[in-house]
TIMI-2910 file (N, C-alpha, C, CB; in pm, 1 decimal, decimal comma, always signed):
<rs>
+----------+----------+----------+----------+----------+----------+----------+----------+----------+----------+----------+----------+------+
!      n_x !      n_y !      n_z !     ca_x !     ca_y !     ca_z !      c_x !      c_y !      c_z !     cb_x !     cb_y !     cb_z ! resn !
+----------+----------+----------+----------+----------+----------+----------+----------+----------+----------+----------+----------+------+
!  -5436,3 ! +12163,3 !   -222,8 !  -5481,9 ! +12027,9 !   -199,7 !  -5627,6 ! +12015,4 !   -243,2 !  -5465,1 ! +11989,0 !    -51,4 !  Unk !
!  -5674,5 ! +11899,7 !   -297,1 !  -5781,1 ! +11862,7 !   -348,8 !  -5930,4 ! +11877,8 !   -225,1 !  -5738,9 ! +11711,7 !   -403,4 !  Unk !
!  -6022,6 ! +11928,1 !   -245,0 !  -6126,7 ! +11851,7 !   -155,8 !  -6161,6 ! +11718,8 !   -146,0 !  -6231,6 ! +11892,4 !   -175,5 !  Unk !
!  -6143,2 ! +11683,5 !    -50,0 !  -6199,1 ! +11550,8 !    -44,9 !  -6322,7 ! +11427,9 !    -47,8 !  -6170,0 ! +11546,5 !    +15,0 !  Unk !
!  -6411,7 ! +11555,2 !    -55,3 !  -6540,2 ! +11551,7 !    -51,8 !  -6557,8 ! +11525,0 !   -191,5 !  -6607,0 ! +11669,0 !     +6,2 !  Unk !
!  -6521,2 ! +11620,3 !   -276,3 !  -6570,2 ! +11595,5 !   -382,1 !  -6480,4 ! +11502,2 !   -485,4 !  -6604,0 ! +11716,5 !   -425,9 !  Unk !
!  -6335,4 ! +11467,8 !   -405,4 !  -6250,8 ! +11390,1 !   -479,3 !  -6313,5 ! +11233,6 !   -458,3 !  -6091,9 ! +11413,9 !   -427,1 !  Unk !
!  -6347,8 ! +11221,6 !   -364,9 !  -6464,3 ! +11089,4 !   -275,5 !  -6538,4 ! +11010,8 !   -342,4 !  -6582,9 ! +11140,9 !   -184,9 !  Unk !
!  -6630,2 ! +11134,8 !   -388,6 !  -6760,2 ! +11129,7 !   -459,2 !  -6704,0 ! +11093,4 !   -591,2 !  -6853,3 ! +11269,6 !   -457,2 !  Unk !
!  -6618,9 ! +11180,4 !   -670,5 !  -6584,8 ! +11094,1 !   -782,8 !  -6513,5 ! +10995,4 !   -815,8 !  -6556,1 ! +11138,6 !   -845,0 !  Unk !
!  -6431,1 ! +10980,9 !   -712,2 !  -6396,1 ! +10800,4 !   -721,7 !  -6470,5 ! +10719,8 !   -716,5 !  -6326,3 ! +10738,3 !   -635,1 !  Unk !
!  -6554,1 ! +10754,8 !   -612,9 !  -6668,5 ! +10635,8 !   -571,7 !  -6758,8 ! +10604,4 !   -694,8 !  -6777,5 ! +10688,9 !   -439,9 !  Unk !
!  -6779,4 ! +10706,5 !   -794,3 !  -6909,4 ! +10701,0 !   -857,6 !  -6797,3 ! +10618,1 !  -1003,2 !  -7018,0 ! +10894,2 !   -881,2 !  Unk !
!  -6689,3 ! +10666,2 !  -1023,9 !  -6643,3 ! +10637,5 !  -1169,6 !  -6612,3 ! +10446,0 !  -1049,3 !  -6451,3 ! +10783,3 !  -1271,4 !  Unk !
!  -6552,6 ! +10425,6 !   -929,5 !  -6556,5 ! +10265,4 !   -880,8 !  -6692,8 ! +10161,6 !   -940,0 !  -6569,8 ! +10270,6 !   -696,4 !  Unk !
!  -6803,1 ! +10268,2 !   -879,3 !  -6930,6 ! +10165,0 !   -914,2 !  -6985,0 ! +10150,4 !  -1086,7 !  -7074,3 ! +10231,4 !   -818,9 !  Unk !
!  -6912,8 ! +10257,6 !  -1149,4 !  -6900,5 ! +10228,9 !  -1304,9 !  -6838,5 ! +10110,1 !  -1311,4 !  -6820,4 ! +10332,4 !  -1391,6 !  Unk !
!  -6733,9 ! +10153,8 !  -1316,5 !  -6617,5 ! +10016,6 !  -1326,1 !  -6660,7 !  +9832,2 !  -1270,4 !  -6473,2 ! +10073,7 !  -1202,0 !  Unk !
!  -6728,1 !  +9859,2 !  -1213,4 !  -6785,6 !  +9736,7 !  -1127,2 !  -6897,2 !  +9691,0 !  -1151,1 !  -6798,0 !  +9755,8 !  -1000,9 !  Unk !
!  -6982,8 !  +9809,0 !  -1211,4 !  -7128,0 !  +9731,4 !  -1296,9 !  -7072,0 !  +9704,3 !  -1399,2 !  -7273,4 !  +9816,4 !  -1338,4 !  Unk !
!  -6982,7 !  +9709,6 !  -1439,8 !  -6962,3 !  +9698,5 !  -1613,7 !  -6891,7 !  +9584,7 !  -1647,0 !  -6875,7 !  +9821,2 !  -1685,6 !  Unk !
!  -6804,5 !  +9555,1 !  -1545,8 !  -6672,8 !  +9405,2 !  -1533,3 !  -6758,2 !  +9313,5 !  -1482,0 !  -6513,8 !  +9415,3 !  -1409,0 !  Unk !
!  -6855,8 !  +9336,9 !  -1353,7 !  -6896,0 !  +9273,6 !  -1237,7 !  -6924,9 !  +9122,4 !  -1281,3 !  -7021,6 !  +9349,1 !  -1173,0 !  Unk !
!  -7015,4 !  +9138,9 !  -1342,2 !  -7055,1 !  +9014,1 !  -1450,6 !  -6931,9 !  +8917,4 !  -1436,4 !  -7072,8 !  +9069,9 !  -1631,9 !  Unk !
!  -6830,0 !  +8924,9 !  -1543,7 !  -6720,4 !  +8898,6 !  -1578,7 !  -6622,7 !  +8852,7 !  -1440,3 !  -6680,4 !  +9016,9 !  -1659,1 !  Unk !
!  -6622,7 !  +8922,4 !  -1393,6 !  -6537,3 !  +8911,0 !  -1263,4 !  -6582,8 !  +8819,1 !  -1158,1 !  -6527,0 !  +9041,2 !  -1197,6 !  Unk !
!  -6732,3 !  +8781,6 !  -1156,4 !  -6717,6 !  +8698,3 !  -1035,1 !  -6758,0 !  +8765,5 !   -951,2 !  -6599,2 !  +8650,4 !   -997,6 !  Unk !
!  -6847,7 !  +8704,3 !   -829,8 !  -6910,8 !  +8738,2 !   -729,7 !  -6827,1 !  +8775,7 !   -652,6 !  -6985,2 !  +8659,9 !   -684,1 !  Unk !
!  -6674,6 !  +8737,0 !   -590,2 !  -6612,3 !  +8791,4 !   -512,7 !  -6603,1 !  +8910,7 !   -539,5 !  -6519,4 !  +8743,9 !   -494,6 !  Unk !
!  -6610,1 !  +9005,9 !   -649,5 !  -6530,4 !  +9052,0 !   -707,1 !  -6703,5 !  +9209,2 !   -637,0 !  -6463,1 !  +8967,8 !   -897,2 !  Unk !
!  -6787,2 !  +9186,9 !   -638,8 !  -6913,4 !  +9188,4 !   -582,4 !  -6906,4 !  +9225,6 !   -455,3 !  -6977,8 !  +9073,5 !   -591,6 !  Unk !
!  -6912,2 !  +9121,7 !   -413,5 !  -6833,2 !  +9074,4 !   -205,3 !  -6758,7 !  +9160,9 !   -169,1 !  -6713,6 !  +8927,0 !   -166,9 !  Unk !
!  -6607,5 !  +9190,5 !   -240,4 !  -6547,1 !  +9298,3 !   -206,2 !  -6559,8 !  +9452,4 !   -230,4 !  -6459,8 !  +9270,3 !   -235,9 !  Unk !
!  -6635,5 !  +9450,4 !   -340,2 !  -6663,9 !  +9618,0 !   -332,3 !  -6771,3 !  +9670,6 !   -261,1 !  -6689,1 !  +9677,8 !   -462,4 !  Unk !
!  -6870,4 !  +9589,2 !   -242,3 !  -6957,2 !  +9609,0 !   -130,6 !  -6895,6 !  +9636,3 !     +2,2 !  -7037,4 !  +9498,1 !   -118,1 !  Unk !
!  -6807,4 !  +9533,6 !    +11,4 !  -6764,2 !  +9510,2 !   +196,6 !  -6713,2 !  +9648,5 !   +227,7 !  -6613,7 !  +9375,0 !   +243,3 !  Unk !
!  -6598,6 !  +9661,5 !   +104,6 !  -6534,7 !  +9777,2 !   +121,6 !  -6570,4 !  +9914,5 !   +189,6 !  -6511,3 !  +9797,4 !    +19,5 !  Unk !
!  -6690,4 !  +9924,1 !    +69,9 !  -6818,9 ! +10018,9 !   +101,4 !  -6864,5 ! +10020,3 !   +203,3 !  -6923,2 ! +10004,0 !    +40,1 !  Unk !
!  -6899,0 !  +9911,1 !   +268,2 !  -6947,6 !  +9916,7 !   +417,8 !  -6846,8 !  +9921,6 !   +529,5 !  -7029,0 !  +9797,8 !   +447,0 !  Unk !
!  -6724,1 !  +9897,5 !   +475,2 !  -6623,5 !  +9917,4 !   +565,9 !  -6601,8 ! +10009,6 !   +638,0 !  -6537,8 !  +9909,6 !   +527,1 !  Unk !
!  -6645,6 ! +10153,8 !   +542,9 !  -6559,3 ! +10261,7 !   +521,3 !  -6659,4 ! +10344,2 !   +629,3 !  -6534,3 ! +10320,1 !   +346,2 !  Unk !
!  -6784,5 ! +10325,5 !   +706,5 !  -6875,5 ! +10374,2 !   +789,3 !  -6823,2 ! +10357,3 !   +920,1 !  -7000,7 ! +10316,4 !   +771,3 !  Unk !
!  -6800,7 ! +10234,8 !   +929,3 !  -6731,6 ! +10200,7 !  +1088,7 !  -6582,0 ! +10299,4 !  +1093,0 !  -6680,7 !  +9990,8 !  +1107,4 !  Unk !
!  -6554,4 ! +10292,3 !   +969,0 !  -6412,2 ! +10366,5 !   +949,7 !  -6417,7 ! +10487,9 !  +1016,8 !  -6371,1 ! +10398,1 !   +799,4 !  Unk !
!  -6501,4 ! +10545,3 !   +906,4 !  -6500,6 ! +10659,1 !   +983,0 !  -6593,5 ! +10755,0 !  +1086,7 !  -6475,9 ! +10713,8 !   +908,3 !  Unk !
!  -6658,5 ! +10674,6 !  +1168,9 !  -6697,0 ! +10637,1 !  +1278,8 !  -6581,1 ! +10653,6 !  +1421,2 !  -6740,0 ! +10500,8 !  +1242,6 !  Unk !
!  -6440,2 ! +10550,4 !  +1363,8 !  -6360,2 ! +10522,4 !  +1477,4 !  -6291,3 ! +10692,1 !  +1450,7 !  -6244,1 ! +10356,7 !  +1466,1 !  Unk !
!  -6222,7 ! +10679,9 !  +1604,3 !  -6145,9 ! +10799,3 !  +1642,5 !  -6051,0 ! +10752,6 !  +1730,2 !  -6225,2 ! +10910,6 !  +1703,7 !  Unk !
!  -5904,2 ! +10827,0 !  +1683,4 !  -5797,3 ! +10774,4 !  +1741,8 !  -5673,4 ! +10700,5 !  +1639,2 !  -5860,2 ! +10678,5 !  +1838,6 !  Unk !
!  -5762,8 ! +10616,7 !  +1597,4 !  -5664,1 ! +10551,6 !  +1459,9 !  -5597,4 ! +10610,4 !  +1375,2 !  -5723,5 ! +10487,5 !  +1368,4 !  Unk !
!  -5477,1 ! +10524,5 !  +1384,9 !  -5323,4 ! +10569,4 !  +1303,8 !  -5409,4 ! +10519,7 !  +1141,0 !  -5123,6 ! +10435,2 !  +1367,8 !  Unk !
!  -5271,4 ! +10536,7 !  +1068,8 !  -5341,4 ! +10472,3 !   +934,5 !  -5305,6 ! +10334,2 !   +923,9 !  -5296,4 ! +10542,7 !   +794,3 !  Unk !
!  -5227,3 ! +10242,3 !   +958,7 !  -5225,7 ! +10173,7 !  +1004,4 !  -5299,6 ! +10066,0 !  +1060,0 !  -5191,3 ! +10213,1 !  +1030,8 !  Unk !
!  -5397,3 ! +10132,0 !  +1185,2 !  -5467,9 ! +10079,8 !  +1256,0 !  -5598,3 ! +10080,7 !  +1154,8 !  -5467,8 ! +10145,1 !  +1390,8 !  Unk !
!  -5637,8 ! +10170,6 !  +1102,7 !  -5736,6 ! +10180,1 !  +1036,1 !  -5732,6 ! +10109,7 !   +869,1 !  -5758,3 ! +10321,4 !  +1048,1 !  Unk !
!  -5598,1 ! +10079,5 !   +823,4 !  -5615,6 !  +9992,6 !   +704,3 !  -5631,0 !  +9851,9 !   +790,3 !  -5476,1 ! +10000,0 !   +583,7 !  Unk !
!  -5567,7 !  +9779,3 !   +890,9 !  -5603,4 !  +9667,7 !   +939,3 !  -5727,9 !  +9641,3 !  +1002,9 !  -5522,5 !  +9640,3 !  +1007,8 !  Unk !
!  -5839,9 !  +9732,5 !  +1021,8 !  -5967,9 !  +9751,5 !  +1038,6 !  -6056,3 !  +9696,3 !   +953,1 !  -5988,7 !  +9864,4 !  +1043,4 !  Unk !
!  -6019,0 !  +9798,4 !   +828,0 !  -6119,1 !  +9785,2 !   +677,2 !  -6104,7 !  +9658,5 !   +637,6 !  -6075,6 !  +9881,8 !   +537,9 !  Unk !
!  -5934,8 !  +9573,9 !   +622,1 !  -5888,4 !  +9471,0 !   +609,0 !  -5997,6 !  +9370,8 !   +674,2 !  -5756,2 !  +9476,0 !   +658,8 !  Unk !
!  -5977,7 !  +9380,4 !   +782,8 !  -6091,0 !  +9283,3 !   +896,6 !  -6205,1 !  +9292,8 !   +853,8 !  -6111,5 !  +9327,1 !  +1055,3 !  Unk !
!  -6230,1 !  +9392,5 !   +828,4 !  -6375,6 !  +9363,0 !   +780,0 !  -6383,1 !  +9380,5 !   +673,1 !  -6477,6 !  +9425,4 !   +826,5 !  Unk !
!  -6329,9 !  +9369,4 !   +588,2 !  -6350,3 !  +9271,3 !   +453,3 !  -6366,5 !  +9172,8 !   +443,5 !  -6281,3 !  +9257,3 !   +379,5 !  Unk !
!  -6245,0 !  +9099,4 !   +490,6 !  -6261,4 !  +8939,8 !   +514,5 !  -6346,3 !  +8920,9 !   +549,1 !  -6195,2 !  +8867,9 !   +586,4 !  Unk !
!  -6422,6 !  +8997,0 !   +677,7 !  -6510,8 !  +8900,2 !   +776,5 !  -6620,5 !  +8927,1 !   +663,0 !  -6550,2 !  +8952,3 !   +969,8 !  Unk !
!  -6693,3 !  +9004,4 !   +602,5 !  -6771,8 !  +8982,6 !   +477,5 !  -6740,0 !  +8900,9 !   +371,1 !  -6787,6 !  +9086,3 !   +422,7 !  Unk !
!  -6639,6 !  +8849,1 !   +312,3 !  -6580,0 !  +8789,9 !   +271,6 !  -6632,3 !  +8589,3 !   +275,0 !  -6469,1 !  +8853,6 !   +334,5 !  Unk !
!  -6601,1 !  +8595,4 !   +396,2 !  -6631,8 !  +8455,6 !   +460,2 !  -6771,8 !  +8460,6 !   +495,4 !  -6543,1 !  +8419,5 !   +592,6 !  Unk !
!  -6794,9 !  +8529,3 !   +489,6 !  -6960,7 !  +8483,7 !   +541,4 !  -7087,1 !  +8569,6 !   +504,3 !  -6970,5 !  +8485,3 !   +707,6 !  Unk !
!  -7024,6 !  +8666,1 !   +385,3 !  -7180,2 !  +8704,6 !   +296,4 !  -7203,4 !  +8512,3 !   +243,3 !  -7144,6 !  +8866,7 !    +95,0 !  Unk !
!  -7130,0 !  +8459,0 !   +159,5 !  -7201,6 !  +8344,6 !    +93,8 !  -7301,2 !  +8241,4 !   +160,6 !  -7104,3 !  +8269,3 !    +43,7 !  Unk !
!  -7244,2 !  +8227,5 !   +327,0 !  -7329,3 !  +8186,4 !   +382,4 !  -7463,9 !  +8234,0 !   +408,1 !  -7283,3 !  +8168,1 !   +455,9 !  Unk !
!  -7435,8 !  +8394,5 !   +427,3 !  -7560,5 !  +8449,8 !   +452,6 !  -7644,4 !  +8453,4 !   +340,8 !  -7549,4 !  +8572,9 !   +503,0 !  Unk !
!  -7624,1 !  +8474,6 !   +249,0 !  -7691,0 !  +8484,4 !   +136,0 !  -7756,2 !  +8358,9 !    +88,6 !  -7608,3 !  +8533,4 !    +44,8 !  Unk !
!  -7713,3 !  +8223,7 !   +118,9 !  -7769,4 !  +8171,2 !    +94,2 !  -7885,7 !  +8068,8 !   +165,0 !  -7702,0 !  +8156,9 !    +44,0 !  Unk !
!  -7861,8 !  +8172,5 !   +309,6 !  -7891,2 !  +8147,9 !   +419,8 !  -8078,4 !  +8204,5 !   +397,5 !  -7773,5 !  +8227,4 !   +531,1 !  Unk !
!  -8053,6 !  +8336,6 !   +365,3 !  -8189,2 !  +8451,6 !   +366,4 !  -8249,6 !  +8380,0 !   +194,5 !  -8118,9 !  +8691,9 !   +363,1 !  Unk !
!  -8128,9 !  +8350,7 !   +107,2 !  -8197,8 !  +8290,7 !    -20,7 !  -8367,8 !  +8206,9 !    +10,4 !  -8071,8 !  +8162,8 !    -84,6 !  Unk !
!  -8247,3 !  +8082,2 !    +65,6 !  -8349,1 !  +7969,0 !   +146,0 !  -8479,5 !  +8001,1 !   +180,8 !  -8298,3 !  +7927,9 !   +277,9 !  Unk !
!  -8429,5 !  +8116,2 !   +284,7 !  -8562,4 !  +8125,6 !   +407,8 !  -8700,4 !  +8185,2 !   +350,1 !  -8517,5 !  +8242,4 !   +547,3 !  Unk !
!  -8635,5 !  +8292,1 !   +224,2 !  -8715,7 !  +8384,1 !   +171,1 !  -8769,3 !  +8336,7 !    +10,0 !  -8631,2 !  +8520,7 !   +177,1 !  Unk !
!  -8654,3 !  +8241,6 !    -37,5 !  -8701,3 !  +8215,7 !   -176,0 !  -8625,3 !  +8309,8 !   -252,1 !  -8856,6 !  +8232,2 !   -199,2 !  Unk !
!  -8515,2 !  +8399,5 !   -257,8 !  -8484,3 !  +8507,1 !   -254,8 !  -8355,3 !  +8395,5 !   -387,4 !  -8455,3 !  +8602,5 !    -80,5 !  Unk !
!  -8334,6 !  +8446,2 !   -455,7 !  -8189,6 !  +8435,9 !   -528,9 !  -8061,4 !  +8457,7 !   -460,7 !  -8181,7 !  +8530,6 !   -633,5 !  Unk !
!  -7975,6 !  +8399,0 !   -438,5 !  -7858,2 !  +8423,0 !   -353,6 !  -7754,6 !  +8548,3 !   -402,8 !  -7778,8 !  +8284,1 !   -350,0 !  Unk !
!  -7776,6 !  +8521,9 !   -559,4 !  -7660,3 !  +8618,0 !   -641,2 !  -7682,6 !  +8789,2 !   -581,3 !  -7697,4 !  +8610,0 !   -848,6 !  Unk !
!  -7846,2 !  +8746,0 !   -591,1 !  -7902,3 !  +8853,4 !   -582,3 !  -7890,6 !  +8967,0 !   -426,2 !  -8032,2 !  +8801,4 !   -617,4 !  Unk !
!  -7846,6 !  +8888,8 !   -338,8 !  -7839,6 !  +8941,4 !   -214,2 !  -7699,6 !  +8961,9 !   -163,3 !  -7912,0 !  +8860,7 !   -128,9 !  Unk !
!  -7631,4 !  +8953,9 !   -242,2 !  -7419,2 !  +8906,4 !   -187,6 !  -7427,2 !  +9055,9 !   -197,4 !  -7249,6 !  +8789,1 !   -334,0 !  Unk !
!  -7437,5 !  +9142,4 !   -210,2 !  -7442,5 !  +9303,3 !   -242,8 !  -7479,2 !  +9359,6 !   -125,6 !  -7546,1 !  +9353,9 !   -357,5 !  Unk !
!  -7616,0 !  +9369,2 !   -113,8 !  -7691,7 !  +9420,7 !    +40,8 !  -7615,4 !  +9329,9 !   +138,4 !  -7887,2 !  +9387,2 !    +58,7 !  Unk !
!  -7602,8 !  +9168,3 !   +142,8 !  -7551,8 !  +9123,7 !   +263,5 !  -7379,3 !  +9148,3 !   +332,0 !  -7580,9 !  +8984,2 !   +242,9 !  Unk !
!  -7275,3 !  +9174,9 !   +207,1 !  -7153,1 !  +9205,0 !   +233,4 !  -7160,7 !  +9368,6 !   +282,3 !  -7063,1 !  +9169,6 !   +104,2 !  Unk !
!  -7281,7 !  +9441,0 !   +234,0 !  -7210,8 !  +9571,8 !   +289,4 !  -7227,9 !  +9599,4 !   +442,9 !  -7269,3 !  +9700,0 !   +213,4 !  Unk !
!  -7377,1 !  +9475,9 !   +459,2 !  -7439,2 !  +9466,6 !   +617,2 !  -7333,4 !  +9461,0 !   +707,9 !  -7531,9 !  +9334,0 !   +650,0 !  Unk !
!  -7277,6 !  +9318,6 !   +628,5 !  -7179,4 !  +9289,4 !   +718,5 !  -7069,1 !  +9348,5 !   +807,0 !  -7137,3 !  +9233,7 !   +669,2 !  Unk !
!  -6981,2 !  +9427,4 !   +674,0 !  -6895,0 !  +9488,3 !   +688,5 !  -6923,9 !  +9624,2 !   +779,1 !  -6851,2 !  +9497,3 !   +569,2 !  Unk !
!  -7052,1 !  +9681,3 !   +755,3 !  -7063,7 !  +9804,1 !   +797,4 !  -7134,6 !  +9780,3 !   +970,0 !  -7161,3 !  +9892,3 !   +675,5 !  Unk !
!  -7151,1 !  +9678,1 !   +997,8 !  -7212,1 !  +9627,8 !  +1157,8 !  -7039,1 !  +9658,0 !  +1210,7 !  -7296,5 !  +9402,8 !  +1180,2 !  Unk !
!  -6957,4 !  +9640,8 !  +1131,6 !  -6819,7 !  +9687,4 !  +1193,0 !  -6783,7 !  +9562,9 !  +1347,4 !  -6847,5 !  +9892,4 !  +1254,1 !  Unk !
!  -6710,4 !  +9671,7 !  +1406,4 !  -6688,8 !  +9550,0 !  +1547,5 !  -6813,5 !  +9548,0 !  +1667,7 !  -6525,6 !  +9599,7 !  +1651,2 !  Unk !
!  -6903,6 !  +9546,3 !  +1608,7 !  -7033,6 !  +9514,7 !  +1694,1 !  -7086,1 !  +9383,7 !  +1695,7 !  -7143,9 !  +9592,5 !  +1652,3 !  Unk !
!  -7010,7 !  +9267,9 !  +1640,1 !  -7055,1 !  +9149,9 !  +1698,9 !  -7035,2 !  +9120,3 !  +1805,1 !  -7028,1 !  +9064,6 !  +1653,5 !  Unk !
!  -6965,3 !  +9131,5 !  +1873,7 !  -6890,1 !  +9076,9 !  +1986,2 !  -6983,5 !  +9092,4 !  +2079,7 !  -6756,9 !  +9139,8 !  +2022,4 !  Unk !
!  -7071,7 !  +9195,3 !  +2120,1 !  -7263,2 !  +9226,3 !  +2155,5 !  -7335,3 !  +9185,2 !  +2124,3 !  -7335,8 !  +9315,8 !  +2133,7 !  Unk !
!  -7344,4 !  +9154,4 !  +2011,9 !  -7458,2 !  +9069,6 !  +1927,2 !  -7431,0 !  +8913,9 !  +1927,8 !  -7460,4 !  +9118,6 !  +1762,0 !  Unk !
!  -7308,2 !  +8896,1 !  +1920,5 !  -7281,8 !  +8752,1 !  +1952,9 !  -7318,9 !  +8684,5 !  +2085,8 !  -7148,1 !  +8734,4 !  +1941,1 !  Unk !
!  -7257,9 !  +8790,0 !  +2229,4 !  -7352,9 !  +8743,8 !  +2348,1 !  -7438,0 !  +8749,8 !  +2390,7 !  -7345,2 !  +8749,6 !  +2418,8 !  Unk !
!  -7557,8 !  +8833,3 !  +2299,4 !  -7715,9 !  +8872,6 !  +2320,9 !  -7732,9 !  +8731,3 !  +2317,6 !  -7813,5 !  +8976,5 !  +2200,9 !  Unk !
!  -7708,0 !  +8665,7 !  +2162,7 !  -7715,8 !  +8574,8 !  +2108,0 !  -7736,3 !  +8452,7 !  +2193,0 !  -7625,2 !  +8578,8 !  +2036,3 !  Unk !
!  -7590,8 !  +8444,8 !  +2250,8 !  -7548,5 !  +8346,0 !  +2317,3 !  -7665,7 !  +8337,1 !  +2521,7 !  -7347,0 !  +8390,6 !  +2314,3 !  Unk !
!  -7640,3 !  +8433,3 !  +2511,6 !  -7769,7 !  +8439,2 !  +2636,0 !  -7882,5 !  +8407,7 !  +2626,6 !  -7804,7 !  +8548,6 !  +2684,2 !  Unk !
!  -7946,7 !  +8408,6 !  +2498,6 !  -8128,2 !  +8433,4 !  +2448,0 !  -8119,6 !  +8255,0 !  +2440,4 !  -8182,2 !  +8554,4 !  +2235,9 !  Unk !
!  -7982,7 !  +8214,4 !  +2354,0 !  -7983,4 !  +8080,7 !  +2329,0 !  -7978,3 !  +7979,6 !  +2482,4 !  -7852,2 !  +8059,6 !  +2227,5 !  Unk !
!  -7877,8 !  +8036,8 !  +2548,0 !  -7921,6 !  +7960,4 !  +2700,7 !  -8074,2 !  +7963,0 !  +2775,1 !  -7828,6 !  +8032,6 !  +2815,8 !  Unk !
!  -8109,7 !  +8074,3 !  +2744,8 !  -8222,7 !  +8088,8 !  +2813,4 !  -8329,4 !  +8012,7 !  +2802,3 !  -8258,6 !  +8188,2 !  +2799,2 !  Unk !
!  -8318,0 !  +7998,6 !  +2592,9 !  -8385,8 !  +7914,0 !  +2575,2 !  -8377,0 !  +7739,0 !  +2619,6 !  -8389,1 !  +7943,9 !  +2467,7 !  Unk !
!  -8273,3 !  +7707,2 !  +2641,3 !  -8234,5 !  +7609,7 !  +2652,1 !  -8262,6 !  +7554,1 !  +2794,7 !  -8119,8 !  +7618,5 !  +2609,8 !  Unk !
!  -8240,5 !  +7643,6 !  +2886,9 !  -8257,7 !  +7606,1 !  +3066,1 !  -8405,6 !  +7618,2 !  +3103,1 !  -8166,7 !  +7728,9 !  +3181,4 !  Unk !
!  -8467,6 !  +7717,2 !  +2961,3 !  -8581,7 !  +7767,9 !  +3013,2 !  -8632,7 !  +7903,3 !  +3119,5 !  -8609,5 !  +7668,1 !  +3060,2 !  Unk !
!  -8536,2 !  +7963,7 !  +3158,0 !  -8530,9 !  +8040,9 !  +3228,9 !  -8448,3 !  +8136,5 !  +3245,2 !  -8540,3 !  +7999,4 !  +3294,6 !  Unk !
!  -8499,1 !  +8299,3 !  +3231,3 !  -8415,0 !  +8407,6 !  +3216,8 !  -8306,9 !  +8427,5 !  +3301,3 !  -8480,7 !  +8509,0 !  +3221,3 !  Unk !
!  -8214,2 !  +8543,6 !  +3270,2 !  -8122,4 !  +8586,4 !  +3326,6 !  -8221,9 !  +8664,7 !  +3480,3 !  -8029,2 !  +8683,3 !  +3208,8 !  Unk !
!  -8340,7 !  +8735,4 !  +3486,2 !  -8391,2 !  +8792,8 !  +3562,5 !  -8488,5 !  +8668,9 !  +3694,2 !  -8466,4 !  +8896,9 !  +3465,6 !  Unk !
!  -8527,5 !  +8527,7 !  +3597,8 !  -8597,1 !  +8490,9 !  +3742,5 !  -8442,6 !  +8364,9 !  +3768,2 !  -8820,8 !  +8397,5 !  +3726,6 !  Unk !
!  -8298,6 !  +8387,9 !  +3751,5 !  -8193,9 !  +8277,1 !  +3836,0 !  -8230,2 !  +8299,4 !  +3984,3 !  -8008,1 !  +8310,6 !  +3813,6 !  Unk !
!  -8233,0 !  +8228,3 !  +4073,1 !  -8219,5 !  +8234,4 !  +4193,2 !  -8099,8 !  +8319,6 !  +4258,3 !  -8219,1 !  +8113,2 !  +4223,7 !  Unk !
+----------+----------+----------+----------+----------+----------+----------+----------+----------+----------+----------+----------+------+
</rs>
């Protein structure tokens, strides 16, 4: 059987050939997804326990979820920074993908900091 390590490494490296060279041609999705992928593959293998199965409907998920919402982001940080949008769908899909299932924390930090702001008053001085 092959190592995998080094079978890895050369897929990965002849993938990002293949993808600087079409990328152009192909379209930003085309961008979006090999990034996400890429960042997919950290949370991947990160998790423990997962069938293969469980773990292609993982990577899946978080593809999409990079998918749908590098463009926003990108043109989100474009805006803020002056930044080119094209230019950021790369760094922002792999962010995405590779934050893995850690929104669901980050979403209610979120959602708390935003009440707080709103009532004016922390979770620490409620009565």
């Amino acid at each position: 059987m092959a190592d995998p390590a080094t079978t890895t490494v050369g897929s990965t490296g002849m993938t990002a050939a293949v993808i600087a060279l079409i990328g152009a041609s192909a379209g930003e999705y085309a961008t979006i997804v090999f990034w996400a992928l890429c960042g997919s593959l950290l949370p991947l293998a990160s998790a423990e326990g997962l069938t293969r199965l469980q773990g292609a409907m993982m990577v899946l998920r978080l593809v999409l979820t990079a998918a749908a919402f590098t463009g926003l982001a990108a043109w989100w940080v474009g805006q803020r920074w002056g930044l080119p949008a094209t230019t950021l769908l790369a760094p922002i899909a792999f962010a995405i993908a590779a934050f893995g299932d850690n929104w669901r924390p980050l979403i209610a930090a979120a959602a708390t900091r935003l009440r707080s702001l709103i009532t004016g008053r922390t979770e620490e001085t409620k009565p």
